[in-house]
C-alpha positions as CSV (number, residue, x, y, z in Angstrom):
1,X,104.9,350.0,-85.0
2,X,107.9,347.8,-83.4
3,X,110.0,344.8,-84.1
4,X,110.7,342.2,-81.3
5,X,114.2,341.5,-80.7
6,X,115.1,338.3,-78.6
7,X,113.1,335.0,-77.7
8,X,110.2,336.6,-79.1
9,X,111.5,338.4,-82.1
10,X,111.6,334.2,-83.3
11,X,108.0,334.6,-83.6
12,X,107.2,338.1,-84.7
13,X,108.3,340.2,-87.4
14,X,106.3,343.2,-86.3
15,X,103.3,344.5,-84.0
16,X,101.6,347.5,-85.2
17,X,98.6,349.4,-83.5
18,X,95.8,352.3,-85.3
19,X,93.8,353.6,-81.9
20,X,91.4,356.0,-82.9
21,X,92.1,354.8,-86.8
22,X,89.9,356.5,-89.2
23,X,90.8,356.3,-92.7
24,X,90.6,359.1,-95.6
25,X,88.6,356.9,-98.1
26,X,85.9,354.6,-97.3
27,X,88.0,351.7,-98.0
28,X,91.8,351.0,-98.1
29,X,93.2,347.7,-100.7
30,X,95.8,346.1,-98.6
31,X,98.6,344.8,-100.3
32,X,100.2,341.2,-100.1
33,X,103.3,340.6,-98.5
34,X,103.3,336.7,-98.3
35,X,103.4,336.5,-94.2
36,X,100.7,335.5,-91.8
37,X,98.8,338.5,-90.0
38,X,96.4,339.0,-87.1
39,X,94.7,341.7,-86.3
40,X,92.0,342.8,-83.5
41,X,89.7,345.9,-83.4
42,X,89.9,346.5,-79.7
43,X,86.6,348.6,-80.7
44,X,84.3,346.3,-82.4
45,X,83.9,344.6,-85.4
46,X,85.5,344.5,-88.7
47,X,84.6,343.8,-92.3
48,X,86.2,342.6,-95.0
49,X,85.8,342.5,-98.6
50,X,87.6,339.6,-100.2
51,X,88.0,337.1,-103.0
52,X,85.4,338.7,-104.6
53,X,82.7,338.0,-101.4
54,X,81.5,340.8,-99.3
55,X,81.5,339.7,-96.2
56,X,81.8,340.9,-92.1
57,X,83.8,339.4,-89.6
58,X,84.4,339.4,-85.6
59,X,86.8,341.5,-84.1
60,X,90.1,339.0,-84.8
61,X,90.3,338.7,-88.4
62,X,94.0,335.6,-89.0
63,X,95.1,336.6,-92.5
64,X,96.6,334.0,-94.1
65,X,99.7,334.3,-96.5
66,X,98.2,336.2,-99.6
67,X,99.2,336.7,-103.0
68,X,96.5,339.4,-104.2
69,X,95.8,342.5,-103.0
70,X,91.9,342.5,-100.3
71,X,89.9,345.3,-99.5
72,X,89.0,346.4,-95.6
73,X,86.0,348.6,-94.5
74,X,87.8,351.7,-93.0
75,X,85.0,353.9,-92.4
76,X,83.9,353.2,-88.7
77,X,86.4,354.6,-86.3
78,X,88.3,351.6,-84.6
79,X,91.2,350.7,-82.5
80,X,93.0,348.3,-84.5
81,X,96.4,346.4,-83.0
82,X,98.0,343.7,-85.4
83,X,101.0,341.3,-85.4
84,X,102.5,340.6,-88.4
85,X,104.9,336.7,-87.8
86,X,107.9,335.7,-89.0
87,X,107.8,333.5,-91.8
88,X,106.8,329.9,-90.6
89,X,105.8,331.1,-87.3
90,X,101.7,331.1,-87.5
91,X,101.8,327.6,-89.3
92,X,104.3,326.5,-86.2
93,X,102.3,328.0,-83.2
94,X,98.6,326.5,-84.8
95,X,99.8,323.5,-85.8
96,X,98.3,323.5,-89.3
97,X,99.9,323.4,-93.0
98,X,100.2,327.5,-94.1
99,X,99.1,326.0,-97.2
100,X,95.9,325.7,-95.4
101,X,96.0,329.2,-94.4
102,X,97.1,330.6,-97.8
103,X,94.9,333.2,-99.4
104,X,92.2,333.8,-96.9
105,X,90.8,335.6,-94.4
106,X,89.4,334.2,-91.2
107,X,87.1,335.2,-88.8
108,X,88.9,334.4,-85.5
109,X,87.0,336.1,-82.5
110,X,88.4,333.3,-80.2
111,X,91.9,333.6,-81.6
112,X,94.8,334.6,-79.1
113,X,92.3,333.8,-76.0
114,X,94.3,334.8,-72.8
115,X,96.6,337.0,-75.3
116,X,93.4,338.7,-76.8
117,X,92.1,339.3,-73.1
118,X,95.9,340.4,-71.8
119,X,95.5,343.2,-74.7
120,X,91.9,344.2,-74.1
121,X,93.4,344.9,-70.2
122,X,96.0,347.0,-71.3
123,X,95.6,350.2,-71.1
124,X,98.3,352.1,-73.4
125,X,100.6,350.8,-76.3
126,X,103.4,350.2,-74.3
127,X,101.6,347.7,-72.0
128,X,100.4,346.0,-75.1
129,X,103.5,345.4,-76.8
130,X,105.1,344.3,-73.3
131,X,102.4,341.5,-73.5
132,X,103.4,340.4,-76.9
133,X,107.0,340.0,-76.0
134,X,106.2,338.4,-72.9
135,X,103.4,336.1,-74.2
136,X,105.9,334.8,-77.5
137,X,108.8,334.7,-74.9
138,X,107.4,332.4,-73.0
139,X,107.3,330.0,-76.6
140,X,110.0,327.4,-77.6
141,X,111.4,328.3,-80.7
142,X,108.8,327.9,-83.8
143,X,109.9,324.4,-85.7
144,X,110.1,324.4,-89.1
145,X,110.7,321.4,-91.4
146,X,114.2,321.0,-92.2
147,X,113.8,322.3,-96.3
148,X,112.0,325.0,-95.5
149,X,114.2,326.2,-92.5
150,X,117.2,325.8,-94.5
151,X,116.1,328.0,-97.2
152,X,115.5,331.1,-95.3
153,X,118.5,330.9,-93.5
154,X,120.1,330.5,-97.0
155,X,117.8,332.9,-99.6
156,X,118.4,335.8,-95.8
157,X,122.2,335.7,-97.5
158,X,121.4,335.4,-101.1
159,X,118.1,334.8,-102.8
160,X,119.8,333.7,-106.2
161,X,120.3,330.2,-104.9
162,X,118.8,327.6,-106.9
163,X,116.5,325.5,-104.7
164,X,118.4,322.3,-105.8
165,X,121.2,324.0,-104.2
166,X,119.4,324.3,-101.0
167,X,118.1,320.9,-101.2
168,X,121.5,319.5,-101.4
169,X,122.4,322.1,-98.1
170,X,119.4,320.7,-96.1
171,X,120.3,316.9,-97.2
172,X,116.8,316.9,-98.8
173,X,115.4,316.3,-102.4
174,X,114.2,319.4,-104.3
175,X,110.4,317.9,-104.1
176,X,110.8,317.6,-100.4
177,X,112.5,320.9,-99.8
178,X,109.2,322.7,-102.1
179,X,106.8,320.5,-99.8
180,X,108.6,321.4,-96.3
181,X,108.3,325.4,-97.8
182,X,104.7,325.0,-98.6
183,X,103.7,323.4,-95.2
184,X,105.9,326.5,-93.2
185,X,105.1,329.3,-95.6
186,X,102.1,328.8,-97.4
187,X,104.1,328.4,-100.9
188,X,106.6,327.5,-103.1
189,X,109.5,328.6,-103.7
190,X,109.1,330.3,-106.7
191,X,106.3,332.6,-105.3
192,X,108.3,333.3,-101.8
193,X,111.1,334.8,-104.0
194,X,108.6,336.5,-106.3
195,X,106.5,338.0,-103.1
196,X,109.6,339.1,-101.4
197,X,110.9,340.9,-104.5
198,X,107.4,342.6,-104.2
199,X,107.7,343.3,-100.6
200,X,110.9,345.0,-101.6
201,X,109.9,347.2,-104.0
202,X,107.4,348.4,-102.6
203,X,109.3,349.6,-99.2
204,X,111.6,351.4,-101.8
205,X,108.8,353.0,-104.0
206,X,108.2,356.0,-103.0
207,X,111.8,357.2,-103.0
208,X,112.1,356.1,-106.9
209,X,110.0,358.5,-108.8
210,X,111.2,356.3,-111.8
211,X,110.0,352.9,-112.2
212,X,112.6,351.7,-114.7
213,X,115.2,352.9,-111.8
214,X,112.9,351.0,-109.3
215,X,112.6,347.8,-111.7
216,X,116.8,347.8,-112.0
217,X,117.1,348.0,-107.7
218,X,114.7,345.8,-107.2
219,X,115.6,342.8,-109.0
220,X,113.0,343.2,-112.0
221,X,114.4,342.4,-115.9
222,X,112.8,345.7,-117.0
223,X,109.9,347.9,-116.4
224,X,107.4,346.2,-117.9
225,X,108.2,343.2,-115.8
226,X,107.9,345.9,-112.7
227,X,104.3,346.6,-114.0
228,X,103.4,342.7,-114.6
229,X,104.0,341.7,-110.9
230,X,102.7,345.2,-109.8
231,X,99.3,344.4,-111.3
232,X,99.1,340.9,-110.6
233,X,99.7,341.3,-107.0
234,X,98.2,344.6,-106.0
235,X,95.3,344.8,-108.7
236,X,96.3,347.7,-110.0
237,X,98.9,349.5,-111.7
238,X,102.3,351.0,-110.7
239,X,101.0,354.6,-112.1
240,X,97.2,354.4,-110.1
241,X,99.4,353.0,-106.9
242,X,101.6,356.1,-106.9
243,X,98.6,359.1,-106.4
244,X,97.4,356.9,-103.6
245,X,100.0,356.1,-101.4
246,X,99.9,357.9,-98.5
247,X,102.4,356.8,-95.2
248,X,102.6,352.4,-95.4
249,X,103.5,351.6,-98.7
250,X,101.1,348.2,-98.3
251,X,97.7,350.3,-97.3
252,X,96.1,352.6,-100.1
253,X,92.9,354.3,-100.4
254,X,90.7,352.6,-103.5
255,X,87.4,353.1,-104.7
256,X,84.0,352.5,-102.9
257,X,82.9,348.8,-102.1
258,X,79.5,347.1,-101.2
259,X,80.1,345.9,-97.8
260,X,77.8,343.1,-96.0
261,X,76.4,345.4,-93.5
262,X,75.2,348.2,-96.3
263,X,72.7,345.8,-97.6
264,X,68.7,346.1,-97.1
């Protein structure tokens, strides 16, 4: 995995490649961490089980801002490479709404074009990420409306403002500033502070054996708060997380699914 730093660090929060990728279950739950991802199998196909349909998609799979855990197929051997965007970016470089985008999974196989080819040429993970910094480089920077610009520069410093306050910052009125937030970031407020409290927790998880410890750093009222938000956005609980995490705190083994392709 690598961050970007300059021009095209605007654009990407992270780029992340699995060659050879074969996971220890049959299936891995992915957790949500409220940005927009993209992911190719370099190898073939992938499927996804999600929103409660089985179903199979091409080998670009645009993952829209998510608020509940999915479940991918992990059992063929693949050569998966992702980038994971800074918050407003997808919604910026498509030119759609990332309310539009929010909570599903698409089957993309055209997304990227000459970026998807430029990565199917390369032939090592150094050449690849040097086409992602080049090929976000060459971008303006992503344009955000006003409300929603202003309140990541302002919740980067401190999360605790009020989003009237940051209305008042951005010369907008709090309706605005919620709309400008759901049109960038796929949605309000309320649930970007809640998802990045998530985020954070999890990242800091496995170095807090205790989860009343972990709920206190975190930003939770107590540990049954912790356990709420654990369950409501992973689909499971904090104690069934803990057995299965194993290296990236948002990918865990889970149980056995009914894939598409396993029918008939």
């Amino acid at each position: 995995m690598a961050t970007l730093d300059g021009p095209a660090g605007r654009w990407v929060r992270l780029v992340w490649e699995w060659p050879g990728y074969r996971s220890p279950s049959a299936a891995e739950r992915i957790l949500p961490h409220g940005l927009v991802e993209v992911s190719w199998d370099l190898g073939g196909p992938m499927a996804f089980h999600a929103d409660g349909a089985p179903r199979q998609h091409a080998d670009a799979v645009l993952i829209g801002p998510q608020m509940s855990s999915y479940v991918v197929d992990t059992r063929p051997v693949r050569h998966l490479f992702g980038i994971l965007f800074e918050p407003g970016a997808a919604a910026s470089l498509l030119g759609v709404s990332a309310a539009e985008l929010a909570g599903r999974t698409e089957c993309w196989s055209d997304f990227g074009g000459e970026l998807r080819q430029r990565l199917g040429d390369a032939t090592d993970w150094s050449e690849r990420l040097a086409v992602v910094r080049d090929h976000f480089a060459r971008h303006d920077a992503p344009r955000l409306p006003k409300g929603a610009a202003t309140l990541l520069e302002v919740w980067r410093r401190d999360r605790s403002v009020s989003v009237s306050a940051v209305a008042s910052l951005a010369g907008v009125s709090a309706p605005t500033l919620v709309r400008h937030v759901r049109e960038a970031l796929g949605m309000a407020p309320a649930q970007l502070r809640r998802i990045a409290r998530f985020r954070r927790m999890l990242e800091r998880f496995a170095a807090r054996p205790g989860l009343a410890a972990l709920a206190h750093d975190s930003g939770y009222a107590d540990q049954a708060h912790l356990t709420r938000e654990f369950r409501s956005f992973a689909g499971i609980t904090p104690s069934r997380y803990r057995p299965l995490l194993e290296g990236h705190p948002f990918n865990v083994a889970t149980e056995s699914v009914h894939f598409v392709q396993d029918a008939g």
